[in-house]
C-alpha positions in Angstrom: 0.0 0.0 0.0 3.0 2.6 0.5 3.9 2.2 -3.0 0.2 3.0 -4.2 0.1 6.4 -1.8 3.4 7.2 -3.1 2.3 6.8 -6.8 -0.7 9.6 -5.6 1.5 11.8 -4.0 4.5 12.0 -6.4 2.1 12.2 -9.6 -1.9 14.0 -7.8 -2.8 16.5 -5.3 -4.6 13.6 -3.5 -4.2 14.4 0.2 -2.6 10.7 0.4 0.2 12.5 3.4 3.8 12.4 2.8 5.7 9.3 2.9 9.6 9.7 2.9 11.5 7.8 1.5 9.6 6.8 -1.0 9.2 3.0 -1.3 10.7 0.4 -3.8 8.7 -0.2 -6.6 6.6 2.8 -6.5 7.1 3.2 -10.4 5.0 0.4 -10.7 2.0 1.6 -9.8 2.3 4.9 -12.1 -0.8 3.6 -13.7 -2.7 4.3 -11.1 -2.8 8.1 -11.2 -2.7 7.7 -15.2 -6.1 5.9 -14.7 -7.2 8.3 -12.6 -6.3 11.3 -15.4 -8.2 8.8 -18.0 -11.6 8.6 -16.3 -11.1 12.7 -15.9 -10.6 12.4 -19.6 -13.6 10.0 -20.0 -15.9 11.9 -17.9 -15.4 15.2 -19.9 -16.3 13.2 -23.5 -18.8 11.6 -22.5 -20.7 14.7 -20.6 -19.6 17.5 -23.6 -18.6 15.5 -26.4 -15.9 15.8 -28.8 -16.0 19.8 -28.3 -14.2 22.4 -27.7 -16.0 22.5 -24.1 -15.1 19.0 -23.4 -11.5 19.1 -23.9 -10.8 22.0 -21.6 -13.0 20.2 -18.9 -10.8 17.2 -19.8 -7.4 19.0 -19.5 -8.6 21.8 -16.8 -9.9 18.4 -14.4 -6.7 16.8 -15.1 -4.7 20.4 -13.9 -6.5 20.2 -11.2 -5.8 16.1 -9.6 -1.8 16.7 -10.7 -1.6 20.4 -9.4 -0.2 21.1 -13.2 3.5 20.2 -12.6 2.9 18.8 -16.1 2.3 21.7 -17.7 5.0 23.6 -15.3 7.4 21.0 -16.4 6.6 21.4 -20.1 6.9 25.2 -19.7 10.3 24.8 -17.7 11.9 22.2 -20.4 11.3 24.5 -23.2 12.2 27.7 -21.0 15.5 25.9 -20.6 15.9 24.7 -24.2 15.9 28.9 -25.4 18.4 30.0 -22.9 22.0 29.7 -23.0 23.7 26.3 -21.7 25.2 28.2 -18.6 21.5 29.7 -17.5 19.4 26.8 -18.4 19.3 25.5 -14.7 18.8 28.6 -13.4 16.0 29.3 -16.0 14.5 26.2 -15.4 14.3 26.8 -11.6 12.4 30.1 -11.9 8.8 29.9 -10.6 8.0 32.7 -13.4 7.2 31.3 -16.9 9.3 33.0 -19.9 7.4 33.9 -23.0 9.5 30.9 -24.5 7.6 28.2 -21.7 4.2 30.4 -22.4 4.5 29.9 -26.5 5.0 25.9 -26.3 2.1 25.4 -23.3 -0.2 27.7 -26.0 1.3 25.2 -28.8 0.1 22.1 -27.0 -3.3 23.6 -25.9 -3.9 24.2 -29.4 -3.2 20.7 -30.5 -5.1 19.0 -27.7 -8.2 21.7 -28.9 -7.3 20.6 -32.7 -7.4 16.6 -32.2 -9.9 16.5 -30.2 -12.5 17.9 -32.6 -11.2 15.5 -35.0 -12.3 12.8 -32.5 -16.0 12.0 -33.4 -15.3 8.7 -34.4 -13.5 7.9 -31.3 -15.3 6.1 -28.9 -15.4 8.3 -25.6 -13.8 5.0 -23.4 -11.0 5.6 -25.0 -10.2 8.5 -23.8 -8.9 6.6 -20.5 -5.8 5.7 -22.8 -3.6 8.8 -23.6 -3.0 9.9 -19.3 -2.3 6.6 -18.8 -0.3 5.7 -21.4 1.7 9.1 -20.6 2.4 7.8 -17.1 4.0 4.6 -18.1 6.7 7.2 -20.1 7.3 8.9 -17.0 7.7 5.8 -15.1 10.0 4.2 -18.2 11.6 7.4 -18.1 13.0 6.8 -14.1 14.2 3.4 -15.6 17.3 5.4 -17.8 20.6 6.2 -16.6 21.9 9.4 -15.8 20.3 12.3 -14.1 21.0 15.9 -13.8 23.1 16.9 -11.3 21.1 19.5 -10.2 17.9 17.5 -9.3 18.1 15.2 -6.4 14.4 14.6 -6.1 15.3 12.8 -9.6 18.3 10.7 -8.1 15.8 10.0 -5.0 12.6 8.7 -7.5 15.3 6.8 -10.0 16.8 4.8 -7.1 13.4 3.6 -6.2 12.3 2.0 -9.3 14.2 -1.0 -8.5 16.4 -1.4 -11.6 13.6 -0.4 -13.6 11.5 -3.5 -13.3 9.1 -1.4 -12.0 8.4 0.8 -15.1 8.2 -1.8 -16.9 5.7 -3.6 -14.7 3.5 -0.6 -15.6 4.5 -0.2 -19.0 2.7 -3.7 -19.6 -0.2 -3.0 -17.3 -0.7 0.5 -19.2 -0.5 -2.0 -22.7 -2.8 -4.8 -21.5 -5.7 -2.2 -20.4 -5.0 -0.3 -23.7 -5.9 -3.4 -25.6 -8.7 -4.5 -23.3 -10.3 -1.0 -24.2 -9.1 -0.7 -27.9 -7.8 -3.7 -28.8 -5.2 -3.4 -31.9 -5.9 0.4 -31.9 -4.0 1.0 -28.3 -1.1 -1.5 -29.6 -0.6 0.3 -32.3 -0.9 4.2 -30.6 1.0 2.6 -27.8 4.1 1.8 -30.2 3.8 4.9 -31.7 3.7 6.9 -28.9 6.5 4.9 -26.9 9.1 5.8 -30.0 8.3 9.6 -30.1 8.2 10.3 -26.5 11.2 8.0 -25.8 13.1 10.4 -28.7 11.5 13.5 -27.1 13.2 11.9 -23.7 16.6 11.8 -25.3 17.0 14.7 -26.8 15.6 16.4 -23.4 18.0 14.5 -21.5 20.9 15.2 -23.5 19.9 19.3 -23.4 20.5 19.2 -19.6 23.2 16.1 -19.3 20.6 14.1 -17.7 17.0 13.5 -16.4 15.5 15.4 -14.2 11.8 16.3 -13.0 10.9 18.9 -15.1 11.7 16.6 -18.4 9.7 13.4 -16.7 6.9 16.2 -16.5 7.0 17.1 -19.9 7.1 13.9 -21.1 3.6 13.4 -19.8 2.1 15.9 -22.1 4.1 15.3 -24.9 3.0 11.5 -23.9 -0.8 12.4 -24.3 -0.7 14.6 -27.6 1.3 11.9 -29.1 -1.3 9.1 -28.2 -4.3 11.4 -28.5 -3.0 12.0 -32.3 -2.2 8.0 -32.9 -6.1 7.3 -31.6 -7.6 10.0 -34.0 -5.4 8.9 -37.0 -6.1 5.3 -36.8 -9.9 5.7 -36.5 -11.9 4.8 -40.0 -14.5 7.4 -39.9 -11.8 10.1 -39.4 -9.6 9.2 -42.2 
């Protein structure tokens, strides 16, 4: 049970109390939270729809259960990636967003508005997919080696994943309830998404000579757009 009330209070707002150290094999129940995100997402389809209404509900009540260190993280990554090497920590750091953080967080709003007007052939359980899918990239993400020297909340989550059989554990769980819901659809935006993100990862990790929260973070949303586009494309009625 300390592993599942860790896995709410690294990745929700849940009032779950603090537990320090965090446990062994907490990465493995990252899907836990991610299902949580999805039924946020599911809820806010099935109540407004594939509209513009519904997918601010969807991303607004997902805001809301992470306390948006995603989209802080997103904002920081890209804030760091426009500023010279030797101010990129200290950019990254600051609790005020730079036009350069604001720009991409507009960008991804705007694609998460695009796709999912494009989703009216998608059935609305699908919608569990995309935050849980992006949760098994953070936990995969505490599997790799290296980690910025200037975050030790990184070093402290990456030597609790237990040689990284934990992310994997919920890398497969994340897979088998993708294809329980949508079958060779999930495989397929699973794959997809796991190449992209995993090269978004890289590159990210290589910017600041290792991993650290604020990439882990980003990686979520870049997670969900990824898998949110993979779902649209491979639906019939939309192509």
């Amino acid at each position: 049970m300390k592993g599942i009330r860790a896995s709410l209070g690294l990745l929700t707002c849940l009032p779950v109390g603090r537990i320090q150290p965090v446990p062994l094999w907490t990465a493995l129940w990252f899907w836990i939270p991610g299902f949580l995100a999805g039924l946020i997402w599911y809820g806010s389809a099935r109540v407004f729809g594939m509209t513009g209404l519904g997918m601010v509900a969807a991303i607004a009540g997902e805001a809301l259960l992470t306390g948006g260190v995603h989209w802080k993280g997103l904002a920081n990554t890209f804030d760091g990636w426009m500023a010279p090497p030797g101010r990129r920590t200290a950019l990254r750091r600051d609790p005020r967003l730079s036009a350069g953080g604001v720009l991409f967080m507009a960008l991804a709003l705007l694609s998460f508005w695009g796709l999912w007007r494009q989703a009216g052939g998608v059935p609305p359980v699908t919608w569990i997919l995309p935050p849980l899918f992006s949760r098994a990239m953070m936990a995969w993400g505490l599997s790799w080696r290296g980690v910025d020297s200037d975050s030790p909340q990184t070093a402290q989550w990456m030597l609790n994943t237990e040689g990284g059989t934990g992310s994997w554990v919920t890398l497969l769980i994340s897979l088998l309830i993708g294809a329980y819901v949508a079958g060779f659809r999930a495989i397929d935006s699973f794959g997809g998404m796991l190449l992209l993100t995993g090269l978004f990862m890289l590159w990210a990790r290589r910017l600041y000579r290792g991993m650290n929260e604020d990439v882990l973070y980003s990686a979520v949303i870049v997670a969900e757009l990824l898998a949110l586009y993979f779902l649209v494309a491979s639906t019939p009625a939309i192509l």
